[in-house]
C-alpha positions as CSV (number, residue, x, y, z in Angstrom):
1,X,101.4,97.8,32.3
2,X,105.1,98.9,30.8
3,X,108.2,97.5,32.3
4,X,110.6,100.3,34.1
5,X,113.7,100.2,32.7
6,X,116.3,100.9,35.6
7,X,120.0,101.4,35.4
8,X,121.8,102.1,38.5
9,X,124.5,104.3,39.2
10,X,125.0,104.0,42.9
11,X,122.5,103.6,46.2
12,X,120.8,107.0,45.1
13,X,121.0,108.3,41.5
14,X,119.4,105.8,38.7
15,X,117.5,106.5,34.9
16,X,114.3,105.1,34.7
17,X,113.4,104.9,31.3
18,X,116.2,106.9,30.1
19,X,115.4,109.9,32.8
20,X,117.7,110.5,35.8
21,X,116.2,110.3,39.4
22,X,118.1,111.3,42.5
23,X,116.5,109.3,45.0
24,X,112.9,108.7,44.3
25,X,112.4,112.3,42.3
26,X,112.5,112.6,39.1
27,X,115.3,115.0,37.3
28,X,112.0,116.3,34.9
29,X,109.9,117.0,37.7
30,X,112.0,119.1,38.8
31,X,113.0,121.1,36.0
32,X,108.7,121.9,36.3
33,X,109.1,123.8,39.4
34,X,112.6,125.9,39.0
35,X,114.6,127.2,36.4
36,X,117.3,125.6,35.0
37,X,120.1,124.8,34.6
38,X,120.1,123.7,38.3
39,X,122.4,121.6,40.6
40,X,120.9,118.5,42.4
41,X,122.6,117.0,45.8
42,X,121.1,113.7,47.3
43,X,121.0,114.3,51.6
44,X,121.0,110.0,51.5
45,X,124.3,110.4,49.5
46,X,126.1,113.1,51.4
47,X,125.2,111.1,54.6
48,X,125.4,107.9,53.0
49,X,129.6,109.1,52.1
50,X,130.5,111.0,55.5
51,X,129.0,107.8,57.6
52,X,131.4,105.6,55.8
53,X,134.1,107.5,55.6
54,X,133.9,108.3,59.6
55,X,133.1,104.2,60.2
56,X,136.4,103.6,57.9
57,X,138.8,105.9,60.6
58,X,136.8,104.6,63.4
59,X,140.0,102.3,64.8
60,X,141.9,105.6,64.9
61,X,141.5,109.4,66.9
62,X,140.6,111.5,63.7
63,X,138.4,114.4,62.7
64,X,136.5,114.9,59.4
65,X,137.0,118.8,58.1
66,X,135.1,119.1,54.8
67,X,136.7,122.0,52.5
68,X,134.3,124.8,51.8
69,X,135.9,125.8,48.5
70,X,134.8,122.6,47.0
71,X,131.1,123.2,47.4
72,X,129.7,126.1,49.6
73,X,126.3,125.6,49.1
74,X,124.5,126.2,52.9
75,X,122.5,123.3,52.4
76,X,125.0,120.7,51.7
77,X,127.2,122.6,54.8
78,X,124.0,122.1,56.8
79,X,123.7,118.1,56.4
80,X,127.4,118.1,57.1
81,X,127.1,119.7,60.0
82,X,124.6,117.9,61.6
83,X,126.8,115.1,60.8
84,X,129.5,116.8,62.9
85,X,131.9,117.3,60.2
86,X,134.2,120.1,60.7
87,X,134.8,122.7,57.9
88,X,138.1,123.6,55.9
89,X,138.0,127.7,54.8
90,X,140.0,129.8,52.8
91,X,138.5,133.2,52.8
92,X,136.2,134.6,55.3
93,X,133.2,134.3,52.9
94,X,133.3,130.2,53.7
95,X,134.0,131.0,57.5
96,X,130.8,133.4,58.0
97,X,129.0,130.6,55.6
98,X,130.5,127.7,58.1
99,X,129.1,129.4,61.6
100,X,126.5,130.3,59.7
101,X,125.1,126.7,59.1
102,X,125.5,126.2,62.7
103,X,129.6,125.0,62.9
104,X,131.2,125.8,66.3
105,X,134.7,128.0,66.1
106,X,136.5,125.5,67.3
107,X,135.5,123.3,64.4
108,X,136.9,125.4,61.5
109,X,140.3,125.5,60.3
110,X,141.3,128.5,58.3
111,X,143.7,127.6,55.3
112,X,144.8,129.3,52.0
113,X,147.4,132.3,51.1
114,X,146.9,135.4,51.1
115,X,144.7,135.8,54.0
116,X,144.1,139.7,54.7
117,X,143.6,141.0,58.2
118,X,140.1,141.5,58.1
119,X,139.6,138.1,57.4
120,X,142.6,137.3,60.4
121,X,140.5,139.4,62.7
122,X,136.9,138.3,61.8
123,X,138.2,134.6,62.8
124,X,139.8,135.5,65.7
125,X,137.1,137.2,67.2
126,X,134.4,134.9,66.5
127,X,136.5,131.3,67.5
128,X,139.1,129.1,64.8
129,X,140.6,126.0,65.7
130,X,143.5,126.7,63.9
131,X,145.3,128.8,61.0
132,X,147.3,126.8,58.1
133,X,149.8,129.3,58.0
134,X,152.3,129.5,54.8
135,X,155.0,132.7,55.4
136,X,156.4,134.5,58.5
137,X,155.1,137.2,57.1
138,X,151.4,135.7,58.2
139,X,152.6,134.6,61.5
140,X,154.0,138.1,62.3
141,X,150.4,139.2,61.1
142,X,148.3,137.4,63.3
143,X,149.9,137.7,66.1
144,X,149.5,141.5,65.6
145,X,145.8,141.2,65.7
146,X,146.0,138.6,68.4
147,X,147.5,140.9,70.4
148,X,145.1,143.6,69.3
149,X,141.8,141.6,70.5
150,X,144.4,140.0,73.3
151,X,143.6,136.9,72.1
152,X,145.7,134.0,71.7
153,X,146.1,132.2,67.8
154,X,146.4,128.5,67.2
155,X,148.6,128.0,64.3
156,X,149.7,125.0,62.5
157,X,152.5,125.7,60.0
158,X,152.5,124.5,56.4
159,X,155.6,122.4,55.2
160,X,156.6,121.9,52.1
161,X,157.7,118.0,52.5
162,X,159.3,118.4,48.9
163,X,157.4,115.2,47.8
164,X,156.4,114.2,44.4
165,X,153.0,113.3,44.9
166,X,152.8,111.7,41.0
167,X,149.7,113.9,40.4
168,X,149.6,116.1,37.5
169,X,152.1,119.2,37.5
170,X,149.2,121.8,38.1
171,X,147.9,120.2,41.0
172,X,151.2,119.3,42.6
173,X,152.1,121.0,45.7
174,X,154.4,119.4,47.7
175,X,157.6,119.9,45.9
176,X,160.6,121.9,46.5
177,X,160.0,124.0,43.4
178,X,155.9,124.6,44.1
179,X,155.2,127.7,45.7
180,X,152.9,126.2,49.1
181,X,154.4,125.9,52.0
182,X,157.6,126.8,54.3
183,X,160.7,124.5,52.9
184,X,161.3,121.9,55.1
185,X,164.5,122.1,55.8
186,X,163.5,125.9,57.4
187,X,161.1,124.3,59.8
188,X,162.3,123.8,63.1
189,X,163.8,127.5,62.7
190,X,160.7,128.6,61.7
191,X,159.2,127.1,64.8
192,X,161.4,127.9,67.2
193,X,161.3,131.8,66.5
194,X,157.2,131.3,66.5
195,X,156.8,129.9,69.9
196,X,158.3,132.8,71.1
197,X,156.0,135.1,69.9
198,X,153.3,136.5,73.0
199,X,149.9,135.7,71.5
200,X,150.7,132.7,69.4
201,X,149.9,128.8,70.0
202,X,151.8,126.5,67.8
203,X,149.2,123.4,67.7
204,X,150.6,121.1,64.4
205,X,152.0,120.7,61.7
206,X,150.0,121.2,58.0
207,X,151.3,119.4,54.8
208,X,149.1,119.0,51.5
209,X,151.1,117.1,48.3
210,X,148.8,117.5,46.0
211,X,144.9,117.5,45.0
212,X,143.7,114.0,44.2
């Protein structure tokens, strides 16, 4: 009987014999049964990560939001879900995709620029836990179609910190000179004209430095 030759990568992708497995399947048995190319997720791995990560924060009061735009395919949303992570959005594409594995309102933060009043109004009406909001331009917006549905909007506004997160230029966002974010040193003006606005609920703070 011949030897398997095994080389690990982690817990649930190995080659045995030179031929990938994710899990116990075989990467070749599968290209038998679907077209290719094809992308292959491990449910052990995404649960595997999330549990971790959640046991890592467990000393401290946190919640787990995993951004849509990264991945959006319904069945790696589905094992989060059932995990109880939260979801991050930017369009209302990812939001309808988010309730539609099953993710409560209140467990879906909307983020991004740009977002247009359909997309405002679609969240609105169907439960968000909060908007990342980036202009006053936005805020004036959605309380317009708060008040429309009269409805009240949690908000968080984005700050640009004008930190230098020592990532590369293209992924930097928390400096003065990026585009993201209200400057800091306009933010307390910034919120003190919100919280007078009728159908808007200031609930925190958003700052982002930089991807990886």
């Amino acid at each position: 009987m011949s030897k398997t030759n095994i080389k690990k990568i982690n817990d649930f992708f190995t080659y045995r014999n030179d031929f990938l497995h994710i899990e116990d399947v075989s990467i070749m048995d599968i290209s038998k049964t679907i077209k290719t190319p094809f992308y292959v997720y491990s449910t052990s791995s995404l649960k595997k990560r999330y549990i971790d990560l959640a046991h890592s924060l467990k000393k401290i009061r946190h919640s787990l939001y995993f951004s849509v735009k990264s991945n959006s395919n319904l069945a790696v949303l589905k094992v989060l879900s059932l995990l109880g992570s939260g979801m991050d959005v930017v369009s209302a594409g990812e939001y309808l995709r988010a309730k539609k594995v099953g993710v409560c309102g209140d467990k879906i933060v909307f983020s991004g620029v740009g977002k247009t009043y359909d997309e405002i109004k679609i969240a609105l009406a169907n439960g968000i836990r909060q908007f990342n909001v980036e202009s006053i331009p936005e805020i004036m917006l959605i309380n317009k179609i708060a008040v429309e549905l009269g409805t009240i909007a949690p908000i968080s506004i984005r700050v640009n910190p004008d930190v230098d997160a020592q990532t590369h230029e293209k992924i930097m966002t928390g400096k003065s000179e990026n585009k993201f974010g209200i400057p800091i040193n306009s933010t307390l003006g910034i919120y003190e004209k919100t919280s007078k606005l009728s159908n808007i609920k200031v609930v925190g703070i958003d700052v982002h430095i930089g991807s990886q």
